[in-house]
C-alpha positions as protocol buffer text, in pm:
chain_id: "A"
residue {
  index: 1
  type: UNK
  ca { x: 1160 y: -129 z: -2941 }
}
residue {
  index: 2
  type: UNK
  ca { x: 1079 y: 0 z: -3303 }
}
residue {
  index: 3
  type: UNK
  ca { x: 1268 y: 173 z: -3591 }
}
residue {
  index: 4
  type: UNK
  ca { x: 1148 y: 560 z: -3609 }
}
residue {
  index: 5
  type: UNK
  ca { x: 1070 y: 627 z: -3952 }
}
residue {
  index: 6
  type: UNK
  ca { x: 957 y: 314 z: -4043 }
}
residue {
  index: 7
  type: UNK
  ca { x: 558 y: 340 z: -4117 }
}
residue {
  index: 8
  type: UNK
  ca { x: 488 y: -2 z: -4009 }
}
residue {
  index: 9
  type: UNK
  ca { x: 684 y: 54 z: -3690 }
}
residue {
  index: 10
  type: UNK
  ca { x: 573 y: 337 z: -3661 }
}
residue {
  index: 11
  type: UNK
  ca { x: 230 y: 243 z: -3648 }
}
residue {
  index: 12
  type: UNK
  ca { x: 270 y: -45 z: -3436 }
}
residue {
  index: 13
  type: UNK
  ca { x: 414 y: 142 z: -3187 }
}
residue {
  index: 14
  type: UNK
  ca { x: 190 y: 438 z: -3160 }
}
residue {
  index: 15
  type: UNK
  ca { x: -132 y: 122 z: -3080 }
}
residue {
  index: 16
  type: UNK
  ca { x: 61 y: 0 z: -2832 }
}
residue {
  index: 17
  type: UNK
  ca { x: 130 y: 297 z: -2625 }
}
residue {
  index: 18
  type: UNK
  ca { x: -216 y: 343 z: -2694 }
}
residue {
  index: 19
  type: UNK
  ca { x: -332 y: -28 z: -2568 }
}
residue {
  index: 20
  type: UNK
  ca { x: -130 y: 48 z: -2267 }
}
residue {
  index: 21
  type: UNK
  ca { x: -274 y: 402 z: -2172 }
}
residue {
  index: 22
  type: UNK
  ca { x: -623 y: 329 z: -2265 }
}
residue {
  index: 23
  type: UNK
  ca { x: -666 y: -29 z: -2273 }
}
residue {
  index: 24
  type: UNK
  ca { x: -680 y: -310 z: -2522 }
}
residue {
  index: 25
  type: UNK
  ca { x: -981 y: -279 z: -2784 }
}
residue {
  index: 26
  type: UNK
  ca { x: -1256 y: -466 z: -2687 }
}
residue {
  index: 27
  type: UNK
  ca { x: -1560 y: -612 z: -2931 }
}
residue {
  index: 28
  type: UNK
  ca { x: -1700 y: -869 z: -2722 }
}
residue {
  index: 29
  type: UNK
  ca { x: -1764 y: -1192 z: -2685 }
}
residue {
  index: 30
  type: UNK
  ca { x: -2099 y: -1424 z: -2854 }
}
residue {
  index: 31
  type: UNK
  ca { x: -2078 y: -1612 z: -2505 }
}
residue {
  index: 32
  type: UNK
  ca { x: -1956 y: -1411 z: -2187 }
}
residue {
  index: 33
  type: UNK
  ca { x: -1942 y: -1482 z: -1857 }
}
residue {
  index: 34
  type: UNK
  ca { x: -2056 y: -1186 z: -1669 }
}
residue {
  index: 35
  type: UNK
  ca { x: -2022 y: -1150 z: -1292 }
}
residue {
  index: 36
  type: UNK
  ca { x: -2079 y: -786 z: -1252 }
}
residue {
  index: 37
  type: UNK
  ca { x: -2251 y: -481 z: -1402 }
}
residue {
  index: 38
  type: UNK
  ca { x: -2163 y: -96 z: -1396 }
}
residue {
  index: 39
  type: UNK
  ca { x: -2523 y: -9 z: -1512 }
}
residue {
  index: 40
  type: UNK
  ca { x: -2449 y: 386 z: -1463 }
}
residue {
  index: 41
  type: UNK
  ca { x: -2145 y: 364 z: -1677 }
}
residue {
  index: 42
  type: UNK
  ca { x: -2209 y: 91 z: -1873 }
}
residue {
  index: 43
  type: UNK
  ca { x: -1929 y: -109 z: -1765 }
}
residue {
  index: 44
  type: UNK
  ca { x: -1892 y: -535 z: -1651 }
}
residue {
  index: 45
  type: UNK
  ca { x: -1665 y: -753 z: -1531 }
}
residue {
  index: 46
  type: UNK
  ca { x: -1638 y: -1095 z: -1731 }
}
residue {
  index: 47
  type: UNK
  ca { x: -1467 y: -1389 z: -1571 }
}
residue {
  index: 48
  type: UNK
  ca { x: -1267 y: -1582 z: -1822 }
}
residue {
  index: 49
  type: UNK
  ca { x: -1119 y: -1957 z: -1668 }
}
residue {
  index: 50
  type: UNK
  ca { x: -897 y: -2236 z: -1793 }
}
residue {
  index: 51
  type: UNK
  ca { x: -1161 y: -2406 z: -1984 }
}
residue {
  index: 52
  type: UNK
  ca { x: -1271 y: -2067 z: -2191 }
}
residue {
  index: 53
  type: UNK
  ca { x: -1183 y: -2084 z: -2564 }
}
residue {
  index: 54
  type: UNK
  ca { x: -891 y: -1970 z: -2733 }
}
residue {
  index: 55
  type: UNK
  ca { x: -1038 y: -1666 z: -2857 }
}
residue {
  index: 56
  type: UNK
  ca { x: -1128 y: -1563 z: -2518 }
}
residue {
  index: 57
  type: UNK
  ca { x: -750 y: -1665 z: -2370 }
}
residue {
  index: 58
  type: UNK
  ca { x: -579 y: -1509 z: -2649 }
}
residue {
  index: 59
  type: UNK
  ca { x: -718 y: -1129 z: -2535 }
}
residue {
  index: 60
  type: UNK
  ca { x: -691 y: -1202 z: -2206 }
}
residue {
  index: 61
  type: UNK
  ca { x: -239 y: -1265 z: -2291 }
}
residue {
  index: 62
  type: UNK
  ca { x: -273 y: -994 z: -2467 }
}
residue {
  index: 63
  type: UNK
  ca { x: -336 y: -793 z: -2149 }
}
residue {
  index: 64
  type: UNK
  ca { x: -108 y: -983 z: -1913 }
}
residue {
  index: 65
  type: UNK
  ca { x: 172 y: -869 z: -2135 }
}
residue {
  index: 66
  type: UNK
  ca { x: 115 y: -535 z: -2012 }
}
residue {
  index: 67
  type: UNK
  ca { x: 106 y: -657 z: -1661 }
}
residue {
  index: 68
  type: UNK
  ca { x: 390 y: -869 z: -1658 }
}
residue {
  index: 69
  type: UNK
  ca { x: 584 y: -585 z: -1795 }
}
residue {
  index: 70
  type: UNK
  ca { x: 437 y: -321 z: -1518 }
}
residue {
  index: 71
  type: UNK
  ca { x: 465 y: -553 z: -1216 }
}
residue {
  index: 72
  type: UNK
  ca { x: 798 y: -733 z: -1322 }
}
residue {
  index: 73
  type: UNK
  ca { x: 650 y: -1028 z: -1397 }
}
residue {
  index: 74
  type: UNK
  ca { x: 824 y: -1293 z: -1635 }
}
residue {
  index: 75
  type: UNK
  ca { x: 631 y: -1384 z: -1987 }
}
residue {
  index: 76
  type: UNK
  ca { x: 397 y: -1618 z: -1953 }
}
residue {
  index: 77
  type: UNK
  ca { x: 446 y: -1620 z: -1514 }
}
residue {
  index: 78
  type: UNK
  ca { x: 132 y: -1496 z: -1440 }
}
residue {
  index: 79
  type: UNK
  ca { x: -157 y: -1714 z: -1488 }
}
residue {
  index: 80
  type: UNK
  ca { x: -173 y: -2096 z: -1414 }
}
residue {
  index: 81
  type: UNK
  ca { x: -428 y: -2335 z: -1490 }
}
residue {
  index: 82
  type: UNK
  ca { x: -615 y: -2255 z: -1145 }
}
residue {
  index: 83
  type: UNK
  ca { x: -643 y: -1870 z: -1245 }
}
residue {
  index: 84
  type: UNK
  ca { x: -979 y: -1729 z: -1258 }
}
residue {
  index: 85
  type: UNK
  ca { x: -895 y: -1364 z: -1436 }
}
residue {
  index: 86
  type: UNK
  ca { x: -1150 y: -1102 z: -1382 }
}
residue {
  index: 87
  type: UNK
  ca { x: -1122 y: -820 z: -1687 }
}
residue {
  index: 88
  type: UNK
  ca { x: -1313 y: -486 z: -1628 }
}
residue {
  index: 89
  type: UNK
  ca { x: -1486 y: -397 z: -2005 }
}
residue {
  index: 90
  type: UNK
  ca { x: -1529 y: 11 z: -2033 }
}
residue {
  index: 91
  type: UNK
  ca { x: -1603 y: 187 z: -2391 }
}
residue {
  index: 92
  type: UNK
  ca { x: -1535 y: -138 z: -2579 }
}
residue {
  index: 93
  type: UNK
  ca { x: -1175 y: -153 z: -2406 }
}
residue {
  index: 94
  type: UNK
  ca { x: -1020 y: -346 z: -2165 }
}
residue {
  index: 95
  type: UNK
  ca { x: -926 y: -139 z: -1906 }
}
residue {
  index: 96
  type: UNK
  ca { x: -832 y: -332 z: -1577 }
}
residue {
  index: 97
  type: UNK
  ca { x: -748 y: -646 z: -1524 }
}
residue {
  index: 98
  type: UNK
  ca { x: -717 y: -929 z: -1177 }
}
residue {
  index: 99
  type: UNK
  ca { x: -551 y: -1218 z: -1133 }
}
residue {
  index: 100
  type: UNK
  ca { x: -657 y: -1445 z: -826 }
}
residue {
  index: 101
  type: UNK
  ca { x: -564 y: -1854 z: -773 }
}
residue {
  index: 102
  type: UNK
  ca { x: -702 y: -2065 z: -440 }
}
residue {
  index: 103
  type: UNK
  ca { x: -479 y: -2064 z: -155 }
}
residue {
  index: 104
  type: UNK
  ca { x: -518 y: -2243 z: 165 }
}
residue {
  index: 105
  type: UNK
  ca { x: -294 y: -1990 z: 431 }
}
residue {
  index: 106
  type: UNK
  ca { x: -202 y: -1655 z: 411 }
}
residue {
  index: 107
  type: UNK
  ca { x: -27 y: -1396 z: 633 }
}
residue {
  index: 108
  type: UNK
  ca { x: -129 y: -1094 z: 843 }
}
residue {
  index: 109
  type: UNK
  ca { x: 56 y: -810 z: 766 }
}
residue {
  index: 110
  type: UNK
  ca { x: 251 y: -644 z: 1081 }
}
residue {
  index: 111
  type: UNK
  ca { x: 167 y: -309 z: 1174 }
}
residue {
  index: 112
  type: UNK
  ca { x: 423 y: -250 z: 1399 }
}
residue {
  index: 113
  type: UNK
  ca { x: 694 y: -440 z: 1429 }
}
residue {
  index: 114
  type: UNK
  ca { x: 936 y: -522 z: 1767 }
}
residue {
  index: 115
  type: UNK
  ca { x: 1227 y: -408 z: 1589 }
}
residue {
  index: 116
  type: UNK
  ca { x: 1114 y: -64 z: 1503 }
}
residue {
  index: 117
  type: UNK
  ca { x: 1060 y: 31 z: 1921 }
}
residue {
  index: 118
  type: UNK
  ca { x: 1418 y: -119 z: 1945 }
}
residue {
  index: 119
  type: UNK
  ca { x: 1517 y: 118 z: 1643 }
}
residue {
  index: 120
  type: UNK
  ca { x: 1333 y: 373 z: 1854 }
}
residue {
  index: 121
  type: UNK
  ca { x: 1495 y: 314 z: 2172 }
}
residue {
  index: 122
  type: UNK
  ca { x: 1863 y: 283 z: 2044 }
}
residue {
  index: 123
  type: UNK
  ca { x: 1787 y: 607 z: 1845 }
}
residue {
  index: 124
  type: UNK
  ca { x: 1644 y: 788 z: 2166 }
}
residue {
  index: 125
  type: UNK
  ca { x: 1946 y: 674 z: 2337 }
}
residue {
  index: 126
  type: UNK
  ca { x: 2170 y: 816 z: 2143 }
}
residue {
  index: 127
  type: UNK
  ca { x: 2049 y: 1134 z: 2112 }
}
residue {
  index: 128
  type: UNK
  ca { x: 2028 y: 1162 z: 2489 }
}
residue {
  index: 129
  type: UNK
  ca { x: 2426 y: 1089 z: 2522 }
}
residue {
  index: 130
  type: UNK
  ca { x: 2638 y: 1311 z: 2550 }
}
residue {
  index: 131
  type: UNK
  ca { x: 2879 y: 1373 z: 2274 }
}
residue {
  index: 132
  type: UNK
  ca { x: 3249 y: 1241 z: 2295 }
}
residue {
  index: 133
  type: UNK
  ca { x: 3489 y: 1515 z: 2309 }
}
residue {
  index: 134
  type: UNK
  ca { x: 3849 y: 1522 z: 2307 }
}
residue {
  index: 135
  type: UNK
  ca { x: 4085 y: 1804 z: 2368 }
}
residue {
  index: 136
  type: UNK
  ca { x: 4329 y: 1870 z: 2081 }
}
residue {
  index: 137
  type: UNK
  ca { x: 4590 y: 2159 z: 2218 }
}
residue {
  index: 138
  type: UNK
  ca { x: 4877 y: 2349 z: 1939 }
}
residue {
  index: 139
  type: UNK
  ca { x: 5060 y: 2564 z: 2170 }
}
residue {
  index: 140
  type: UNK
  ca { x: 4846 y: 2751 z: 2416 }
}
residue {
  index: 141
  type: UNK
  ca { x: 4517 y: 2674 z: 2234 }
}
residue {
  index: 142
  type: UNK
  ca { x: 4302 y: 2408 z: 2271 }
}
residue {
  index: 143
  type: UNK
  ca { x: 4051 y: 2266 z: 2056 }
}
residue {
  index: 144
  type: UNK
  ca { x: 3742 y: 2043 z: 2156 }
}
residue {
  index: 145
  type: UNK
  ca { x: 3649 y: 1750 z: 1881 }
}
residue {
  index: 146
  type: UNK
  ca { x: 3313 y: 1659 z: 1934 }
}
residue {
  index: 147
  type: UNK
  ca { x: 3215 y: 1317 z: 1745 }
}
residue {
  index: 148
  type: UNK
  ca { x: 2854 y: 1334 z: 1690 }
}
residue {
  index: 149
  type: UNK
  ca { x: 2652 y: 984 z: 1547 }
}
residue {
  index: 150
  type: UNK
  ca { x: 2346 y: 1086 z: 1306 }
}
residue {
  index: 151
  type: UNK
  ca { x: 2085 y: 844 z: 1307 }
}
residue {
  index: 152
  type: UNK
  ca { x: 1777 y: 811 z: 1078 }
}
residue {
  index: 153
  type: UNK
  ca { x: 1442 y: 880 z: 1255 }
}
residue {
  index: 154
  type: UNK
  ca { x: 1217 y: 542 z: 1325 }
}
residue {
  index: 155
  type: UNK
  ca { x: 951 y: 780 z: 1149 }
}
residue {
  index: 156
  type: UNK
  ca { x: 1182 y: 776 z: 868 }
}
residue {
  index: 157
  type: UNK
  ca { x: 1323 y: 429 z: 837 }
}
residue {
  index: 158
  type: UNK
  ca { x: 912 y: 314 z: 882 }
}
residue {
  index: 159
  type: UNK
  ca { x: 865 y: 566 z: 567 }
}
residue {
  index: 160
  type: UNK
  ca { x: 1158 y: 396 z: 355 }
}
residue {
  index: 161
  type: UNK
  ca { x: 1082 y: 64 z: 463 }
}
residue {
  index: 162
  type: UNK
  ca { x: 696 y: 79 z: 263 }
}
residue {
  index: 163
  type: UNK
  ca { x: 827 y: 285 z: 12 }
}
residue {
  index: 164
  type: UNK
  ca { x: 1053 y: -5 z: -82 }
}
residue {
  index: 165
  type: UNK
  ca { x: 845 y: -236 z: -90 }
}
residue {
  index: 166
  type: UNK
  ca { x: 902 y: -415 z: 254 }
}
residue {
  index: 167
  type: UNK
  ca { x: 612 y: -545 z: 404 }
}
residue {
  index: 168
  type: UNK
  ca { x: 651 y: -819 z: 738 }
}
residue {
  index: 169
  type: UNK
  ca { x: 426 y: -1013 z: 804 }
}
residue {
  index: 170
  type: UNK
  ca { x: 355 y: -1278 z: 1099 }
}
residue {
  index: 171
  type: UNK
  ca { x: 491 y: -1653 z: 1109 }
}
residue {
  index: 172
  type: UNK
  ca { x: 179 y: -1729 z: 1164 }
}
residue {
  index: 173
  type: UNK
  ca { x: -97 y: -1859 z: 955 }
}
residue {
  index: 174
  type: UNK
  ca { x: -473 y: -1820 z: 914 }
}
residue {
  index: 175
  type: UNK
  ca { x: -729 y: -1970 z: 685 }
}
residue {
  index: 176
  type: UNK
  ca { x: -766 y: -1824 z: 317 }
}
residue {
  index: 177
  type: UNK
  ca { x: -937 y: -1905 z: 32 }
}
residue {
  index: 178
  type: UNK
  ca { x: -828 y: -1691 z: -275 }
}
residue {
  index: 179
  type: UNK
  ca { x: -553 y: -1545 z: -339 }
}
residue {
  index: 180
  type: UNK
  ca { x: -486 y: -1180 z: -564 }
}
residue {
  index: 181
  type: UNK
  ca { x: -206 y: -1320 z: -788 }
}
residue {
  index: 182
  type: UNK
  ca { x: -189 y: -970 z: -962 }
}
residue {
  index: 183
  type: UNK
  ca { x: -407 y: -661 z: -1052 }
}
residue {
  index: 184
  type: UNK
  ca { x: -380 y: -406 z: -1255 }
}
residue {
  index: 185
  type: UNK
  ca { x: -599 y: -93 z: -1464 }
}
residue {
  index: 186
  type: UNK
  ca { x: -460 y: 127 z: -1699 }
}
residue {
  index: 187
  type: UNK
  ca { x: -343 y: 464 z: -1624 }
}
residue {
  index: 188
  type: UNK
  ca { x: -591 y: 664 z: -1780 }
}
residue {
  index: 189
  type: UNK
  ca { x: -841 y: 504 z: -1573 }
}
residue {
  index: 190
  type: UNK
  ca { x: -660 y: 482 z: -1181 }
}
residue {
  index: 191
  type: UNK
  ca { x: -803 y: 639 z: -916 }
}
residue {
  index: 192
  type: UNK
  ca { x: -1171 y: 599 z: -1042 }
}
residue {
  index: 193
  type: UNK
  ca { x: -1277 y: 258 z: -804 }
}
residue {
  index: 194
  type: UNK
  ca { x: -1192 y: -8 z: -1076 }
}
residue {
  index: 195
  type: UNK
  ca { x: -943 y: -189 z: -878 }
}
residue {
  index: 196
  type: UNK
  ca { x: -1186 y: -221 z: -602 }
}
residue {
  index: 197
  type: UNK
  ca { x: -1500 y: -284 z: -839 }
}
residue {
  index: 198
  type: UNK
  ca { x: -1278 y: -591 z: -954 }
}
residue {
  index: 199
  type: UNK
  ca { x: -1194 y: -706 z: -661 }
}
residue {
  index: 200
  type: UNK
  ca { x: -1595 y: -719 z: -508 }
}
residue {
  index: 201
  type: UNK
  ca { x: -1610 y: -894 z: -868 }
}
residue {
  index: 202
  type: UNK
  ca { x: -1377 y: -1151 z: -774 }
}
residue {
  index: 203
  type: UNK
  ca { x: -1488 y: -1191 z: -402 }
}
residue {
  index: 204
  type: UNK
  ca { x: -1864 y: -1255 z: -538 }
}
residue {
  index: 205
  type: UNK
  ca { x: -1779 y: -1521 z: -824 }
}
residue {
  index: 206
  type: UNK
  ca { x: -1465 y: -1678 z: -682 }
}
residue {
  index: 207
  type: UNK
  ca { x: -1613 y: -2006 z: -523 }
}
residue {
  index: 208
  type: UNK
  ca { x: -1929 y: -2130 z: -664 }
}
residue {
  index: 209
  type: UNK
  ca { x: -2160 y: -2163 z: -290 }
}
residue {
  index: 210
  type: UNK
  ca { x: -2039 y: -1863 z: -148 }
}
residue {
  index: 211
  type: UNK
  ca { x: -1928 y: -1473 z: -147 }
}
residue {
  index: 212
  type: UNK
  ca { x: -1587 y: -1451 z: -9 }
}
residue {
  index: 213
  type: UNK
  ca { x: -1531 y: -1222 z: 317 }
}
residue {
  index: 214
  type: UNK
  ca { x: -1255 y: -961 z: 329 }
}
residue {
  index: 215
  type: UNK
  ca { x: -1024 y: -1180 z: 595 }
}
residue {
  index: 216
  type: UNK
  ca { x: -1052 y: -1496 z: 341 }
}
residue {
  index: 217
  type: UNK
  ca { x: -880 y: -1290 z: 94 }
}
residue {
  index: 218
  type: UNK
  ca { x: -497 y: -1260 z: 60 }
}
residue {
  index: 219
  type: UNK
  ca { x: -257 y: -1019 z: -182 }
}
residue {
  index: 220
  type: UNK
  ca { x: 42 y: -1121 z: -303 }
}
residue {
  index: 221
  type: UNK
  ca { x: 370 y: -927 z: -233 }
}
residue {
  index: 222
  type: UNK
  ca { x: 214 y: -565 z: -368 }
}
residue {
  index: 223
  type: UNK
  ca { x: 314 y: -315 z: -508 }
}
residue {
  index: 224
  type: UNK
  ca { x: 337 y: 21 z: -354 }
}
residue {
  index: 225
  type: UNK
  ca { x: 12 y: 125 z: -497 }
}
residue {
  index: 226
  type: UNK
  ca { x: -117 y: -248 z: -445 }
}
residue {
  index: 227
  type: UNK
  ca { x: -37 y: -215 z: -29 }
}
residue {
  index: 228
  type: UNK
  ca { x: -233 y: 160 z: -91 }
}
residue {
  index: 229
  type: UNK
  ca { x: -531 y: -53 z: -311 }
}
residue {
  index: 230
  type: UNK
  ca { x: -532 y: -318 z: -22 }
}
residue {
  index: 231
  type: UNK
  ca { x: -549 y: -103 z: 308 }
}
residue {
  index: 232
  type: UNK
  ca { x: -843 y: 136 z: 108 }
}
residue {
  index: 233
  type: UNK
  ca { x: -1015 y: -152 z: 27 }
}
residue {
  index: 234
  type: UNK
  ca { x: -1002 y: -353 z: 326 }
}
residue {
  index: 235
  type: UNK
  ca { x: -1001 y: -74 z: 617 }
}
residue {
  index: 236
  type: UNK
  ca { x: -704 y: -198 z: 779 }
}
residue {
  index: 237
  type: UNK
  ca { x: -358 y: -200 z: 776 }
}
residue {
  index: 238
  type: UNK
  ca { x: -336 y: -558 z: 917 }
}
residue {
  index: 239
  type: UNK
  ca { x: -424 y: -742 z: 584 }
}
residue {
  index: 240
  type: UNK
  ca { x: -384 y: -1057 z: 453 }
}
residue {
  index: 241
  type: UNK
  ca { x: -66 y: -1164 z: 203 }
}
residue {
  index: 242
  type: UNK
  ca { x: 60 y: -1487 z: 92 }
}
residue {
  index: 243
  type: UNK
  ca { x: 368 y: -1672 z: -45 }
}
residue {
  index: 244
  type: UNK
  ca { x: 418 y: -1955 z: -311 }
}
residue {
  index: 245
  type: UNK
  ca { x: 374 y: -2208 z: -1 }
}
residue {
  index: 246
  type: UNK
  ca { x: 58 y: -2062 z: 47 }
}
residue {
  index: 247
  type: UNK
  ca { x: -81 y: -2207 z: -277 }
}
């Protein structure tokens, strides 16, 4: 919100949208942790943690506010003292941003679920029966009502269901180690391999002894574009997501 004509507001306003589209200005930090370098580009990945100093934390809200806003986050909801946040540096901006916590269990994401072949068959069936007809007669004419059910294709309903956001996952759970709280780049820089640069980022630096395998990572309830991010960049379908109890 902003009053038009007002040159402060004005201003303000115009950086923002600008922060948002292009990412938040960037002139480094004396001491930065980096865990990955873009050499062709130019581009790293620092790692900034609980312990960092307030200068460092302060940039880093100042990106989660465009986060929490995007992904329907509440202020402030996003990162907890066991964050590690991962922030992609590009032309002295900050133009993508991750999110991840440790988590113990996770989720695998179902594929195809019982229900939908019972959708399927009760659809099937329906087409197949006959419809109901009755015989409505004025005089010496008679009419036939036909009562035809429509029913949404399974192909359909499967379509709606991602598109919603719906994802089902199994009871059951397997062993995970980090978690993908939230991730995000800014829209003048999607679709160019950022989201998955920060995520090999995060899977390299999370845990001190060790780089982190695919099936020991876990997203949490994403996005449309997130479930598109995570299937890319895990080559399946079948991947890992996690709840609160997770944690």
């Amino acid at each position: 919100m902003y009053a038009k004509g007002e040159d402060n507001d004005e201003k303000v306003h115009k950086e923002f949208h600008k922060e948002y589209y292009e990412g938040v200005r960037f002139k480094g930090w004396r001491n930065e942790r980096v865990v990955a370098e873009h050499r062709n580009a130019g581009d790293r990945v620092l790692m900034v943690v609980e312990e960092d100093s307030l200068v460092q934390k302060r940039k880093l809200q100042s990106v989660l506010k465009f986060i929490e806003k995007e992904l329907g986050f509440a202020d402030g909801e996003i990162l907890h003292k066991l964050c590690k946040a991962y922030l992609y540096i590009s032309n002295h901006r900050i133009v993508g941003c991750l999110v991840a916590e440790p988590i113990k269990t996770a989720h695998r994401v179902i594929v195809s679920h019982p229900t939908a072949k019972n959708l399927s068959d009760t659809t099937e069936k329906s087409d197949s029966q006959k419809p109901n007809k009755t015989l409505l007669r004025f005089g010496e004419i008679g009419f036939n009502q036909e009562v035809i059910k429509k029913c949404k294709s399974t192909k359909s309903q499967e379509t709606d269901q991602w598109v919603n956001g719906a994802i089902l996952s199994e009871e059951k759970t397997v062993p995970a180690l980090c978690g993908v709280r939230a991730i995000w780049v800014v829209p003048s820089h999607r679709r160019q391999g950022i989201g998955s640069k920060l995520l090999d980022a995060m899977r390299k630096s999370f845990c001190a002894d060790k780089r982190l395998e695919h099936a020991e990572c876990a997203f949490s309830s994403p996005t449309s574009a997130g479930h598109a991010l995570a299937t890319s960049y895990t080559h399946s379908m079948s991947f890992l997501v996690y709840m609160s109890g997770d944690v």
